[in-house]
Structure formats: C-alpha cells, structure tokens
N, C-alpha and C positions, 0 to 999 in steps of 0.2 A: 874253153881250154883252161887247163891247169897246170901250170910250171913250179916244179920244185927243183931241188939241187941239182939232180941227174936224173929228173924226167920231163917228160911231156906227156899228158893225159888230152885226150879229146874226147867230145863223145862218141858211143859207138855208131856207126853205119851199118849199110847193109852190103860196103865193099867191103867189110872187117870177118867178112867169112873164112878168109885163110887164116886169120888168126885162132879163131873159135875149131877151126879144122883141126890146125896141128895140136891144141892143146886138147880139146873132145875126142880126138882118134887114137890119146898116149892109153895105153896101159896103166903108168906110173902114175898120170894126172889122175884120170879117172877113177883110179883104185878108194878116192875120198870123197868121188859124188854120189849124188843117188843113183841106185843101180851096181854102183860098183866098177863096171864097164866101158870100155869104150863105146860112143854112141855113132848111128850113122847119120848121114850126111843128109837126112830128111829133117832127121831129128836136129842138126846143128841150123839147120837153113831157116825151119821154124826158129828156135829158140834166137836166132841173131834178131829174125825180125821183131820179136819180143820185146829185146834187149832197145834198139831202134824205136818200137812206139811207148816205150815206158817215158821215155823224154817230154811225152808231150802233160806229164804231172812239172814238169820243172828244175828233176832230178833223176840220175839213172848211173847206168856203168859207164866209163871211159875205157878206151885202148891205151894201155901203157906203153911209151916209147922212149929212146933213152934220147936224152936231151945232145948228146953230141954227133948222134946219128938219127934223125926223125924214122928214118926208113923202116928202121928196127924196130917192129914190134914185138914187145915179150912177153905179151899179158891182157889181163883186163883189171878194173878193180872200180866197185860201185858200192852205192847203195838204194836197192828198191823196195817198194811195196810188195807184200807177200800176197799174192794171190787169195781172192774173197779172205782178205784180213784186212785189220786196221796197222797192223806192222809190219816196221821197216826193216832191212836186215842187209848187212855188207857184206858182199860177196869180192873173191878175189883171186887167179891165177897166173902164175907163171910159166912159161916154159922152164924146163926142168935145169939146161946151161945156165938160167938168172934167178937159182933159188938160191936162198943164202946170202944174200949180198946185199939185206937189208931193202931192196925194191918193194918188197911185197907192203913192208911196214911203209916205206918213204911214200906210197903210190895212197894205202889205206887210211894214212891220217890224213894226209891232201882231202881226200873224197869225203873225210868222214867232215873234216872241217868244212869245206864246202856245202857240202848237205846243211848241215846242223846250223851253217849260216845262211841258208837263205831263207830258215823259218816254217818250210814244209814238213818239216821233221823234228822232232822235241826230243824223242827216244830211239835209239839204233839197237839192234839186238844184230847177234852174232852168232852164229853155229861151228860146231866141229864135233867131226864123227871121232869118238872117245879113243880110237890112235891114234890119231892126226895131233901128235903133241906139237908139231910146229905151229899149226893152225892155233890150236887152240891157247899157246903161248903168244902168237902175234896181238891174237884178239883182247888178254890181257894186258899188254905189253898199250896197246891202246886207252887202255885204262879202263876198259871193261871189266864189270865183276861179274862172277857167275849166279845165274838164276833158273830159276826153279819152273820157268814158264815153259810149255812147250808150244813150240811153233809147229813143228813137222808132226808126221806120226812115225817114228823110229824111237827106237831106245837105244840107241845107240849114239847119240845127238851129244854134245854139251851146248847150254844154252849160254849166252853171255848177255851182257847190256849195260846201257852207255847210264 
C-alpha cells in the first residue's frame, strides 16, 4: 500500500473488476487506448487478471482511492513490464469526475517512486497517443523527457523516459 496526501493506492485484485469496468466501458476513457474503443467484459476480466499476476515480478498497478473515503475508487496507476520486452512503462487512469484535480500526477509519482525504489526498475518509459496533451504533459510534468524509442507499433504514440 501506498499513502500520499489524498490517496490510497493498493495493489490491484481480481475484486477491482468494477473499477477496470467503469473506466474500460467510457467512450471518453477509452478514446486514448489501444483500439480507441470501449472494450468488453471478457476482454476487461482477462486484462485485471493480468494486472493481478504482474505483482508476482515485485511491482505492478495499484487501485487509486481517495484517502478520506477508502470506498472510492477512481482509478488505477502502475508501473509494468511491457510484454516479451525488457521495458517498463507507467500506465494510469481516471474516472472522468477526478480528472483534473491533480490525482493522476499525485497517484503517478507515488508509483513511479515506489517502483524506481525497490531496484527492479532503473528506466520507466511512458506513452501517449499524440492528442492526449494532458497525458502527455503529466508524463513530462514527471520529469520525463521525450525519446525517440518505440515501444508499441503505432505512430501515433509519444514516447517519454525517466
């Protein structure tokens, strides 16, 4: 668990399906993942348990919840291993009521320092799809610089790194 000002982060479970639900099924969320789309509930049910055995490396995503209401969750925000790579990369969402409010960054650096302190991780790399200026300003705003690497196969990507 991870406590900062105004939250609480745990790691994810495989009861945090309702989370991954409401923010996987938005229109709005989804409009900046791959795909584009909302996704369905096969695909959210795989990707939680994902999420669940990536932990067993010693790092992964957290459920964001606001520290004066645990109940509340409005989010996720991690950092994992990219699939047959050797790179790591932060990933991070809100519901759409708790964007803006500085959460996404307060939750991001938490995890990012986390990560980067327990030594499994040297380098964090970061993406956003070239609208996503809020994304792609958090990720700076991190102290990320942009780079030239590509992780995904889109060109539509910006890469970042720590």
């Amino acid at each position: 668990m991870i406590e900062t000002e105004r939250l609480i982060l745990t790691p994810v479970t495989l009861k945090d399906i309702d989370i991954y639900t409401k923010l996987f099924t938005s229109v709005e969320i989804t409009r900046y993942l791959p795909g584009g789309k909302p996704y369905n509930l096969e695909y959210i049910e795989k990707y939680v348990a994902e999420k669940v055995s990536h932990w067993s490396k010693g790092f992964g995503t957290f459920i964001v919840s606001l520290k004066d209401n645990r109940a509340v969750k409005i989010g996720y925000s991690g950092i994992e291993k990219i699939p047959n790579s050797t790179y790591s990369d932060i990933r991070y969402g809100l519901l759409e009521e708790y964007q803006g409010k500085g959460y996404a960054f307060e939750s991001a650096q938490a995890v990012l320092n986390f990560t980067l302190e327990t030594g499994m991780v040297s380098d964090v790399y970061g993406v956003a799809v070239t609208d996503n200026l809020a994304s792609a300003s958090l990720l700076q705003k991190l102290g990320m610089k942009r780079s030239e690497k590509r992780l995904y196969e889109s060109d539509d990507l910006l890469t970042f790194s720590t």
